[in-house]
SEMARDO-574214 format. One record per residue: residue number from 1; residue in one letter; x, y negated, z of N, C-alpha, C in turn. Coordinates in steps of 0.001 Angstrom, whole numbers, plus 500000, padded with zeros to 6 digits. Each point is the difference from the previous one (the first is absolute). Layout:
<rs>
<r num="NUM" residu="A" n_east="X" n_north="Y" n_up="Z" ca_east="X" ca_north="Y" ca_up="Z" c_east="X" c_north="Y" c_up="Z"/>
...
</rs>
This chain:
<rs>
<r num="1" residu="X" n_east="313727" n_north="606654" n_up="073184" ca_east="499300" ca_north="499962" ca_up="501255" c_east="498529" c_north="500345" c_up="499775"/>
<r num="2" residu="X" n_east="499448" n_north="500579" n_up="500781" ca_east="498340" ca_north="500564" ca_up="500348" c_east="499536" c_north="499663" c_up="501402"/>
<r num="3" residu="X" n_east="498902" n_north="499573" n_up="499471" ca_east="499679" ca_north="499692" ca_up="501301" c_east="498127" c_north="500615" c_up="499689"/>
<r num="4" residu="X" n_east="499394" n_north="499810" n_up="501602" ca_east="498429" ca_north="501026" ca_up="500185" c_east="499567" c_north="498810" c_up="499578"/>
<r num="5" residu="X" n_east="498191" n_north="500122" n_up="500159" ca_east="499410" ca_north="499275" ca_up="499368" c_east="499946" c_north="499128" c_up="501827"/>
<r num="6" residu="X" n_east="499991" n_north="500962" n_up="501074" ca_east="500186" ca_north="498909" ca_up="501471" c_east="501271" c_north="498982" c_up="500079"/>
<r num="7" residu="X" n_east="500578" n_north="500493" n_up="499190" ca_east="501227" ca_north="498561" ca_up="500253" c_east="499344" c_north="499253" c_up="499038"/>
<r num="8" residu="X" n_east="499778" n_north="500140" n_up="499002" ca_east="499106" ca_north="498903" ca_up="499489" c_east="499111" c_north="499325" c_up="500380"/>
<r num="9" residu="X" n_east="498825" n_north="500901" n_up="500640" ca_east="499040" ca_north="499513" ca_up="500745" c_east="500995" c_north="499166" c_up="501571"/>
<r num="10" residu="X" n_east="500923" n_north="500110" n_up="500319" ca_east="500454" ca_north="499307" ca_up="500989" c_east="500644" c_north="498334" c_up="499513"/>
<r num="11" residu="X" n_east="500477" n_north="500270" n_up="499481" ca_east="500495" ca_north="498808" ca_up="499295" c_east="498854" c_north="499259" c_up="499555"/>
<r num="12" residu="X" n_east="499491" n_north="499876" n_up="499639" ca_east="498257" ca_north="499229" ca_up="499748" c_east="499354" c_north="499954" c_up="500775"/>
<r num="13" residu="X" n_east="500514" n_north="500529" n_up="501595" ca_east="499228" ca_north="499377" ca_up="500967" c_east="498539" c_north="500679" c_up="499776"/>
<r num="14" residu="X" n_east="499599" n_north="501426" n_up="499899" ca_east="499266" ca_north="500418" ca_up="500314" c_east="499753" c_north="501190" c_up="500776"/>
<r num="15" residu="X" n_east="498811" n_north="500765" n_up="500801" ca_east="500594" ca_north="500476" ca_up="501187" c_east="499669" c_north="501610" c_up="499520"/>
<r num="16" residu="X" n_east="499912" n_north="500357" n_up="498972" ca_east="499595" ca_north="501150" ca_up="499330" c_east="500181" c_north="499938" c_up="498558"/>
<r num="17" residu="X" n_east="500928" n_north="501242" n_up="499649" ca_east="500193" ca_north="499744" ca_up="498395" c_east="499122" c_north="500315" c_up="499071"/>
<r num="18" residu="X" n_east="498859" n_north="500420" n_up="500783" ca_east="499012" ca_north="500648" ca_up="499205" c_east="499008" c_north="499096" c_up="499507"/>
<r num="19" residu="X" n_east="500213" n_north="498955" n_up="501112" ca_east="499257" ca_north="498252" ca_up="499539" c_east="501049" c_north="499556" c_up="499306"/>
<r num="20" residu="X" n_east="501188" n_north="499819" n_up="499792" ca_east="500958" ca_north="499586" ca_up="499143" c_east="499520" c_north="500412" c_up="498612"/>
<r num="21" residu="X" n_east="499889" n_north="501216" n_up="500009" ca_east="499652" ca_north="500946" ca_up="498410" c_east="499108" c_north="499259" c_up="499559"/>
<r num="22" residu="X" n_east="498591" n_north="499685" n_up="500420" ca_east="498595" ca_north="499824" ca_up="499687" c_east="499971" c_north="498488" c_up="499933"/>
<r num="23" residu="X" n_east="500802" n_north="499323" n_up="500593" ca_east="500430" ca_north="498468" ca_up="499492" c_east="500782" c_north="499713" c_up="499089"/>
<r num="24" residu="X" n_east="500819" n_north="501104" n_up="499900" ca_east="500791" ca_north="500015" ca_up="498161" c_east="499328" c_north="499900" c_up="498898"/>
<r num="25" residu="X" n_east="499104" n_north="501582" n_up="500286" ca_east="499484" ca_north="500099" ca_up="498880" c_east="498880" c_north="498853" c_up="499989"/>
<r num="26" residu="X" n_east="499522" n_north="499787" n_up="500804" ca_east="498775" ca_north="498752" ca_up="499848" c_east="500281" c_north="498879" c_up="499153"/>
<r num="27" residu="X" n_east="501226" n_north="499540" n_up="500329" ca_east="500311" ca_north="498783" ca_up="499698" c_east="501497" c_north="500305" c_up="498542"/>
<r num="28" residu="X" n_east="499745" n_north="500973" n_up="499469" ca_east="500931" ca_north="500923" ca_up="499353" c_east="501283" c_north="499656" c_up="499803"/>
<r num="29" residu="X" n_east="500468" n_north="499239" n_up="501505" ca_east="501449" ca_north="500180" ca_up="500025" c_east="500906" c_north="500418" c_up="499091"/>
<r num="30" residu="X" n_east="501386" n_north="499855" n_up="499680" ca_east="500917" ca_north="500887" ca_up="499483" c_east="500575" c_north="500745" c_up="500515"/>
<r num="31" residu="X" n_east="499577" n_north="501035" n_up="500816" ca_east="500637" ca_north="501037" ca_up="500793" c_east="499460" c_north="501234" c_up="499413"/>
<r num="32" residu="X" n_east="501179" n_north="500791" n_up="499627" ca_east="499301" ca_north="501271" ca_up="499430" c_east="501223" c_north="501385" c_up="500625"/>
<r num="33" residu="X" n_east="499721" n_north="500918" n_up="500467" ca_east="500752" ca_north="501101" ca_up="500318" c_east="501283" c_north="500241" c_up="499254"/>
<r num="34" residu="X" n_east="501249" n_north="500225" n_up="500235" ca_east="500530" ca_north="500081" ca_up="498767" c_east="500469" c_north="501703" c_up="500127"/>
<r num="35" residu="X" n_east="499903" n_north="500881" n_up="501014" ca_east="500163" ca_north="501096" ca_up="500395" c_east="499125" c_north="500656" c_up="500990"/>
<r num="36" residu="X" n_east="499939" n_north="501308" n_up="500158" ca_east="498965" ca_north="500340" ca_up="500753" c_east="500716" c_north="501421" c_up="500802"/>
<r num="37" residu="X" n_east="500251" n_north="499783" n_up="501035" ca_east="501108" ca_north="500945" ca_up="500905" c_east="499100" c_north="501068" c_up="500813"/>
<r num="38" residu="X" n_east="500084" n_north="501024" n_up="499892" ca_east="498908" ca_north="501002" ca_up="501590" c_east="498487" c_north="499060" c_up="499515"/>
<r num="39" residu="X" n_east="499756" n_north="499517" n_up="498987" ca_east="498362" ca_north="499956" ca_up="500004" c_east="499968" c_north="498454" c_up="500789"/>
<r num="40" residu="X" n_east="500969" n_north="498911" n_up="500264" ca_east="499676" ca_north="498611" ca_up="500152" c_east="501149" c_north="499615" c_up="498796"/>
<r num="41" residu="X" n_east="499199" n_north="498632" n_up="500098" ca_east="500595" ca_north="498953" ca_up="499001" c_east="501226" c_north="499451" c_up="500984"/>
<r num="42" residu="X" n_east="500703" n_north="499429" n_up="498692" ca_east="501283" ca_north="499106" ca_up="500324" c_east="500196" c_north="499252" c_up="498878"/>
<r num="43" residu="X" n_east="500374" n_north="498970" n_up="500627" ca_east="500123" ca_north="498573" ca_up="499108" c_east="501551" c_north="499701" c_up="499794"/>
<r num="44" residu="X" n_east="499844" n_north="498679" n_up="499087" ca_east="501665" ca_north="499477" ca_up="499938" c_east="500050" c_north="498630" c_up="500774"/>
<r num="45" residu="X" n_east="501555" n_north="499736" n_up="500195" ca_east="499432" ca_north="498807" ca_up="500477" c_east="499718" c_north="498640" c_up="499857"/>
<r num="46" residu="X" n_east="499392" n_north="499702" n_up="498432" ca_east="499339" ca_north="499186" ca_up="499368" c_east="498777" c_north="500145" c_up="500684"/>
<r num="47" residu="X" n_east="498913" n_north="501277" n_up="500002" ca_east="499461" ca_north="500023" ca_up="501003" c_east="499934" c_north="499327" c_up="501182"/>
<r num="48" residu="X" n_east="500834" n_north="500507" n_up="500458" ca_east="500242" ca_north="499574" ca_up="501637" c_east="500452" c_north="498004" c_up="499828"/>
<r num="49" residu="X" n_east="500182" n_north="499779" n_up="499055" ca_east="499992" ca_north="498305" ca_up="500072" c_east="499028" c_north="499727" c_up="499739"/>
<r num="50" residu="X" n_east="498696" n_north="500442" n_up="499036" ca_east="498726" ca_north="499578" ca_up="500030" c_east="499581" c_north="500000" c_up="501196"/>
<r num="51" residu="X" n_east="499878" n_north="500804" n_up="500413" ca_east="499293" ca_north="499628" ca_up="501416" c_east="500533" c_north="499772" c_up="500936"/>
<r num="52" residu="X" n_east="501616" n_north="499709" n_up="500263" ca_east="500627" ca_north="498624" ca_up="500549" c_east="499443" c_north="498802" c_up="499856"/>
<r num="53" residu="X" n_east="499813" n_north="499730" n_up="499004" ca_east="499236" ca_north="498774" ca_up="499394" c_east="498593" c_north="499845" c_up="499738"/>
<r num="54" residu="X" n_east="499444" n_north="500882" n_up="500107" ca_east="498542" ca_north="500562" ca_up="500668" c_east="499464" c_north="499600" c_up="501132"/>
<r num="55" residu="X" n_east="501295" n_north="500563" n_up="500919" ca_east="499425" ca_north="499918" ca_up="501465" c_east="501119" c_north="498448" c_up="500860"/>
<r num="56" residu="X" n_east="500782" n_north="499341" n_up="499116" ca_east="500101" ca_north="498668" ca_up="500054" c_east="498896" c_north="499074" c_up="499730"/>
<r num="57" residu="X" n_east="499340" n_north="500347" n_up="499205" ca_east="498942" ca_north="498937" ca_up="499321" c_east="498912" c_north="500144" c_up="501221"/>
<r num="58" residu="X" n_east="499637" n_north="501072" n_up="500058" ca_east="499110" ca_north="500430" ca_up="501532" c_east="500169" c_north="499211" c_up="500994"/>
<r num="59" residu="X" n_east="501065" n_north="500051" n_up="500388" ca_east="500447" ca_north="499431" ca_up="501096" c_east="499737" c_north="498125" c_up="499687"/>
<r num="60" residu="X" n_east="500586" n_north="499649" n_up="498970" ca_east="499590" ca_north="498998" ca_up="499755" c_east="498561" c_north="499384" c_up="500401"/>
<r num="61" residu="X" n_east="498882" n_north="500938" n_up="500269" ca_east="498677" ca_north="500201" ca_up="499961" c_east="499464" c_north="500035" c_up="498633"/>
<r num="62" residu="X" n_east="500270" n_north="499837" n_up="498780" ca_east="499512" ca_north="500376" ca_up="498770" c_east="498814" c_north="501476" c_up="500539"/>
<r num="63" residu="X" n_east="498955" n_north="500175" n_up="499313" ca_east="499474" ca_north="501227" ca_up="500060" c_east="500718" c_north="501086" c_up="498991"/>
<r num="64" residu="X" n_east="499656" n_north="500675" n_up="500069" ca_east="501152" ca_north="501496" ca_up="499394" c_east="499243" c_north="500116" c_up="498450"/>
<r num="65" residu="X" n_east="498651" n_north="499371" n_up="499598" ca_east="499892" ca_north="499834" ca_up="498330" c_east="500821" c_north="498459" c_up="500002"/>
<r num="66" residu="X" n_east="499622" n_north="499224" n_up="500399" ca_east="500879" ca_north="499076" ca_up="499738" c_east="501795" c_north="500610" c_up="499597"/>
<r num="67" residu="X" n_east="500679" n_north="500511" n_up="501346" ca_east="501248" ca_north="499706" ca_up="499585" c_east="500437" c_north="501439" c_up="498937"/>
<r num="68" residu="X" n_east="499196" n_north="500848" n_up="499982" ca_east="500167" ca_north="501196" ca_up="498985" c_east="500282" c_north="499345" c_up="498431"/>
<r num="69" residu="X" n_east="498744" n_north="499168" n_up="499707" ca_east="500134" ca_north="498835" ca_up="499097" c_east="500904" c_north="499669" c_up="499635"/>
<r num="70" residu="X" n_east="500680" n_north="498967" n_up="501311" ca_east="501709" ca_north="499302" ca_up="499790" c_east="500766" c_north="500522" c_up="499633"/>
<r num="71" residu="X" n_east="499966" n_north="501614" n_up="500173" ca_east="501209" ca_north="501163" ca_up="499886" c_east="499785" c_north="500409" c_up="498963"/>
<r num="72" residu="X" n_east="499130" n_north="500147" n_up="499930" ca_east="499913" ca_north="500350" ca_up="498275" c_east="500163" c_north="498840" c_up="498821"/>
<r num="73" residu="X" n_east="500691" n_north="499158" n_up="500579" ca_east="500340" ca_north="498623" ca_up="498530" c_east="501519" c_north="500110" c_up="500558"/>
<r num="74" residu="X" n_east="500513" n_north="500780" n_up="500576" ca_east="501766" ca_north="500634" ca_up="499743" c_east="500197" c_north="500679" c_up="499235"/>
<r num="75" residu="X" n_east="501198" n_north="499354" n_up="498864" ca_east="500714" ca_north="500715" ca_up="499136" c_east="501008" c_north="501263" c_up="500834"/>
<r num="76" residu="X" n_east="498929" n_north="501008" n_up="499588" ca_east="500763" ca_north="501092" ca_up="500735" c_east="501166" c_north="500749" c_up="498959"/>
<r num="77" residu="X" n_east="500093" n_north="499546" n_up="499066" ca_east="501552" ca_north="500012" ca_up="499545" c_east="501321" c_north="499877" c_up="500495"/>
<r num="78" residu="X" n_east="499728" n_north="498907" n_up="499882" ca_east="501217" ca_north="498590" ca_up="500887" c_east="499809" c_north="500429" c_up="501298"/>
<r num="79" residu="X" n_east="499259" n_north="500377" n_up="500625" ca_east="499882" ca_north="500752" ca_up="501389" c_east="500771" c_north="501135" c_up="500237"/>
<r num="80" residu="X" n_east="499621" n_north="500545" n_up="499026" ca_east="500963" ca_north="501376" ca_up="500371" c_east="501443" c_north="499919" c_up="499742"/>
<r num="81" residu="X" n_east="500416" n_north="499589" n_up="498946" ca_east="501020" ca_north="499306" ca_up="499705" c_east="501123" c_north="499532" c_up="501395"/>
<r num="82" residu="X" n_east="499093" n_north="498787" n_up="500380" ca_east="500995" ca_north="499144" ca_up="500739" c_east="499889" c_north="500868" c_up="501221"/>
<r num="83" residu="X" n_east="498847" n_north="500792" n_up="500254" ca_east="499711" ca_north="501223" ca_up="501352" c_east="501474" c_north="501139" c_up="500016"/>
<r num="84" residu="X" n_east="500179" n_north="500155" n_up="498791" ca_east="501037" ca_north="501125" ca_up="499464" c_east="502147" c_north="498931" c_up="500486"/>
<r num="85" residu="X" n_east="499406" n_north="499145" n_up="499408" ca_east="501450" ca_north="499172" ca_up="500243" c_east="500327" c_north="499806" c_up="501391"/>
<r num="86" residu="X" n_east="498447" n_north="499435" n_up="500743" ca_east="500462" ca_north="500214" ca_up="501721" c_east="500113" c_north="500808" c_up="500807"/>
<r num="87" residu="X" n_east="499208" n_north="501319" n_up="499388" ca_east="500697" ca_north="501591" ca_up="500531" c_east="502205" c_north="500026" c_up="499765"/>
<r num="88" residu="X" n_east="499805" n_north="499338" n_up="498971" ca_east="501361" ca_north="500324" ca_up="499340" c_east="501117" c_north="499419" c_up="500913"/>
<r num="89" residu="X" n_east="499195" n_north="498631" n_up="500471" ca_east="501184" ca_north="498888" ca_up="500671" c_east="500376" c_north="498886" c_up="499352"/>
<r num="90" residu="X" n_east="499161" n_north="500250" n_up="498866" ca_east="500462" ca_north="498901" ca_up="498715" c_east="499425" c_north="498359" c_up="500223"/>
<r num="91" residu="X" n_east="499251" n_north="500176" n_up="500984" ca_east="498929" ca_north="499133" ca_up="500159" c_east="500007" c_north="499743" c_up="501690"/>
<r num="92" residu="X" n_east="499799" n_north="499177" n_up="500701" ca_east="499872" ca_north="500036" ca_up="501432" c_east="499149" c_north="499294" c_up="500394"/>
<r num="93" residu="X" n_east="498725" n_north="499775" n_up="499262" ca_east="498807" ca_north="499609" ca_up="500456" c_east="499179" c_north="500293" c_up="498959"/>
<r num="94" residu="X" n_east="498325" n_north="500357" n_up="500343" ca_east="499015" ca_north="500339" ca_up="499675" c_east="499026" c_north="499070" c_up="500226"/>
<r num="95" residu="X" n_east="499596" n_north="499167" n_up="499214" ca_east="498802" ca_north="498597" ca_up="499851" c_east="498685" c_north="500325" c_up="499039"/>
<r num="96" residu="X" n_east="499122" n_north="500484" n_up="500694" ca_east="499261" ca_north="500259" ca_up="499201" c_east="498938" c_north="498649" c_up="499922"/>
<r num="97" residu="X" n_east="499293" n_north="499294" n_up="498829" ca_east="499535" ca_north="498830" ca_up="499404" c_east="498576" c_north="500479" c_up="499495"/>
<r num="98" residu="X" n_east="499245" n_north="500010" n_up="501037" ca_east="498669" ca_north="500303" ca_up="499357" c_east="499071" c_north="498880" c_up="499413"/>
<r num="99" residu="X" n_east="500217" n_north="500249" n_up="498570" ca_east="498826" ca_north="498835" ca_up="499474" c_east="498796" c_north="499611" c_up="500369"/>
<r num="100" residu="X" n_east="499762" n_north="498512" n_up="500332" ca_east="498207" ca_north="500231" ca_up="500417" c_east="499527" c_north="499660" c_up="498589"/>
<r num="101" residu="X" n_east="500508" n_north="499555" n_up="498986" ca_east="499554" ca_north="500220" ca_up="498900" c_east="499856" c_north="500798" c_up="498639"/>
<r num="102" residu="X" n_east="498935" n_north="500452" n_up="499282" ca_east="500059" ca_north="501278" ca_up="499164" c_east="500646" c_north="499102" c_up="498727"/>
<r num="103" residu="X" n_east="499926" n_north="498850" n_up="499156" ca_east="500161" ca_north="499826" ca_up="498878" c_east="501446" c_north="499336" c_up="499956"/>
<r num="104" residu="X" n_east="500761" n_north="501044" n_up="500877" ca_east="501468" ca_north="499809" ca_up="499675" c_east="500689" c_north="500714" c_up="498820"/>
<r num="105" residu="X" n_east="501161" n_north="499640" n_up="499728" ca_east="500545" ca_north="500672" ca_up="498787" c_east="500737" c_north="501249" c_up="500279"/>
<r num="106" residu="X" n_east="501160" n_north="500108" n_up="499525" ca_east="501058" ca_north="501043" ca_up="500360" c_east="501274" c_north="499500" c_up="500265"/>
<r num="107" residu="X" n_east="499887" n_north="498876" n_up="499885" ca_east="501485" ca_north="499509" ca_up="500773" c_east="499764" c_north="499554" c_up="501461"/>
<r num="108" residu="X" n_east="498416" n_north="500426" n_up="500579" ca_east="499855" ca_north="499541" ca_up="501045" c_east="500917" c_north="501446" c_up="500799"/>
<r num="109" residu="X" n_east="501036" n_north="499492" n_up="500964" ca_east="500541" ca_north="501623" ca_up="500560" c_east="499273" c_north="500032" c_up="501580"/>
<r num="110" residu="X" n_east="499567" n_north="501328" n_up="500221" ca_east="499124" ca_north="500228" ca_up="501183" c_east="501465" c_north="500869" c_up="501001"/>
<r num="111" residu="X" n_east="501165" n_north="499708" n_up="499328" ca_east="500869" ca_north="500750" ca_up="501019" c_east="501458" c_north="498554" c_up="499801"/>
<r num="112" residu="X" n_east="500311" n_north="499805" n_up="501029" ca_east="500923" ca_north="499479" ca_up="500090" c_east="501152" c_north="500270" c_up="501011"/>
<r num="113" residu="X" n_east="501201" n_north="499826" n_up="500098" ca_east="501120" ca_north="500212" ca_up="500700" c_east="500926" c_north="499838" c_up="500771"/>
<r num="114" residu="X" n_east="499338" n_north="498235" n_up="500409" ca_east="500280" ca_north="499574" ca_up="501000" c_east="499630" c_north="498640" c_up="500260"/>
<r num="115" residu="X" n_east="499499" n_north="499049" n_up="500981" ca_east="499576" ca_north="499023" ca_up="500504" c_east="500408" c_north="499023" c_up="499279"/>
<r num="116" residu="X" n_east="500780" n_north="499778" n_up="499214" ca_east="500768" ca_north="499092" ca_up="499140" c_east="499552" c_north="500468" c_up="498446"/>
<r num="117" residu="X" n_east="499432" n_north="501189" n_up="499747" ca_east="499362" ca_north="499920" ca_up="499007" c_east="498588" c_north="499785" c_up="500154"/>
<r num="118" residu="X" n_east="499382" n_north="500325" n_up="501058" ca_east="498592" ca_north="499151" ca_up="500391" c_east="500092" c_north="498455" c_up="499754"/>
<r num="119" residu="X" n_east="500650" n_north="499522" n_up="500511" ca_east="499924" ca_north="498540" ca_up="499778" c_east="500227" c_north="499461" c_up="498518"/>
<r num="120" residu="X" n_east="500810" n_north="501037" n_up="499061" ca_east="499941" ca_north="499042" ca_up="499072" c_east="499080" c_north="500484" c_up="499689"/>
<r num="121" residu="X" n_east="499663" n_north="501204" n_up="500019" ca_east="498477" ca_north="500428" ca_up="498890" c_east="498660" c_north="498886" c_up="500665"/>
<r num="122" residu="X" n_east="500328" n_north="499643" n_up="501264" ca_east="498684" ca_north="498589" ca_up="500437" c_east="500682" c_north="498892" c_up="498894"/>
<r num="123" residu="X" n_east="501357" n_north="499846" n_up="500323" ca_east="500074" ca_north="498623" ca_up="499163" c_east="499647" c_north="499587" c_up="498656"/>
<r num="124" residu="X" n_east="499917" n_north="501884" n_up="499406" ca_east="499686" ca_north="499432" ca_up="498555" c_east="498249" c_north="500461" c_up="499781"/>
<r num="125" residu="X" n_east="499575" n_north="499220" n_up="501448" ca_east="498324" ca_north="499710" ca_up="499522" c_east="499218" c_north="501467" c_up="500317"/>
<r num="126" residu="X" n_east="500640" n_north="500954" n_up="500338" ca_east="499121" ca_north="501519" ca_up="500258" c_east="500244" c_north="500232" c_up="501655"/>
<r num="127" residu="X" n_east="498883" n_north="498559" n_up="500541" ca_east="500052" ca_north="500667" ca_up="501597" c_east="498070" c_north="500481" c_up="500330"/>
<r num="128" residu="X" n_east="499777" n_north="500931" n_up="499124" ca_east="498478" ca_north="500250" ca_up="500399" c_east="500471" c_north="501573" c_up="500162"/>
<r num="129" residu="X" n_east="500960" n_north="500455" n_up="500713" ca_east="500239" ca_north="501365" ca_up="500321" c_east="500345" c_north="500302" c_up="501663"/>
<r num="130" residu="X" n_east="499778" n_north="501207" n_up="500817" ca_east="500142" ca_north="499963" ca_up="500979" c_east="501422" c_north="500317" c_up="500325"/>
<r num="131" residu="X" n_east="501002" n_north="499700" n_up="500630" ca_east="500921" ca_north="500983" ca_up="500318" c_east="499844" c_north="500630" c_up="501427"/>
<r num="132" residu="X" n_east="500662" n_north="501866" n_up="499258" ca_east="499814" ca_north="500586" ca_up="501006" c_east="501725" c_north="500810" c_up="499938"/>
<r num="133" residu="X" n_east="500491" n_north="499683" n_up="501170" ca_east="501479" ca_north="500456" ca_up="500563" c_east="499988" c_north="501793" c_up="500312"/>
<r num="134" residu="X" n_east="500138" n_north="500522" n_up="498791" ca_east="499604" ca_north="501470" ca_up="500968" c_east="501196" c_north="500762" c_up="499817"/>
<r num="135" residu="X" n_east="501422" n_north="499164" n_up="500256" ca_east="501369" ca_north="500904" ca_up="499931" c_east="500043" c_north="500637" c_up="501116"/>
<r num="136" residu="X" n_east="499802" n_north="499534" n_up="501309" ca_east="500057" ca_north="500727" ca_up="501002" c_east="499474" c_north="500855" c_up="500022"/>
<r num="137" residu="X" n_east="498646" n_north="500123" n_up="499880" ca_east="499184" ca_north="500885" ca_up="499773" c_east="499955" c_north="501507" c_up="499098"/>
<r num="138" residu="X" n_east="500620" n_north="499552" n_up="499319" ca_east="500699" ca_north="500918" ca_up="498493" c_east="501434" c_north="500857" c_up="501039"/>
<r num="139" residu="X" n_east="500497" n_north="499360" n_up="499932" ca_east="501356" ca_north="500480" ca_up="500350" c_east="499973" c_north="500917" c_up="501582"/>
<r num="140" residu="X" n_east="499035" n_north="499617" n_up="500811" ca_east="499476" ca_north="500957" ca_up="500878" c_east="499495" c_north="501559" c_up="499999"/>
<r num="141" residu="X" n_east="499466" n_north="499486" n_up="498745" ca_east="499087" ca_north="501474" ca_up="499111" c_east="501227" c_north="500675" c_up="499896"/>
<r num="142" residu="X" n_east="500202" n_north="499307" n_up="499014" ca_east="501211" ca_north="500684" ca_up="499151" c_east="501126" c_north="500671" c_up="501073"/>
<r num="143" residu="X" n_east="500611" n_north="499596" n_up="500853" ca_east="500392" ca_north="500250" ca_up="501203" c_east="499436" c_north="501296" c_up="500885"/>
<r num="144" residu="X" n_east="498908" n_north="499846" n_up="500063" ca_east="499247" ca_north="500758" ca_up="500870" c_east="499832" c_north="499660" c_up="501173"/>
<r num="145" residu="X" n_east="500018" n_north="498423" n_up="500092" ca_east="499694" ca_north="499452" ca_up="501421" c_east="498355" c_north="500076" c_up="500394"/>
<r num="146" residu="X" n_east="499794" n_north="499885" n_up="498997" ca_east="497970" ca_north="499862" ca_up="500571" c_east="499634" c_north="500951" c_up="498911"/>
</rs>
């Protein structure tokens, strides 16, 4: 999947992608072109979940260095990963766990798979993360509903 740099900029809740761009690079996001079609960029849609979760945090009212911040302490590994399994069907929910803290380890997981794995990952003492539900959201894209 490819997507413009305006569906990106839409999904982050901003009203021009050209302010999308200049808030990336400002805040040096992980969004980078991965193709370049007729002379515009196109992204993947790891992309397009950053700034799902971009323009969730926004909404939250976070300011956009603030939640650029948050997004950038996602293991975008395990992101793409479990992003790839719920394209697949393998998976039927998308939980994304944004740390508010930096001096976590690597068993902290910033992607989880369903509401029942949120809770235990609170029970075993790691509830300083946000959850953000963005299966619907995903699966729309992916779809081509929005």
């Amino acid at each position: 999947m490819i997507y413009s740099s305006k569906e990106l900029a839409t999904a982050a809740h901003f009203a021009d992608p050209r302010i999308f761009l200049n808030e990336a690079a400002r805040y040096a996001l992980p969004v980078q072109p991965k193709r370049i079609i007729r002379g515009s960029n196109r992204y993947s849609l790891l992309d397009l979940m950053l700034s799902l979760t971009l323009g969730e945090l926004r909404a939250y009212g976070f300011s956009t260095a603030v939640a650029a911040d948050l997004t950038k302490r996602l293991n975008l590994e395990v992101l793409s990963a479990v992003l790839d399994d719920f394209c697949a069907g393998a998976v039927d929910r998308l939980i994304i766990c944004v740390p508010q803290r930096t001096d976590l380890d690597e068993e902290f997981s910033t992607v989880v798979t369903s509401w029942k794995d949120f809770v235990a990952f609170v029970d075993a003492g790691c509830a300083n993360a946000i959850p953000l539900d963005l299966s619907d959201a995903v699966r729309a894209k992916v779809d081509g509903v929005f």
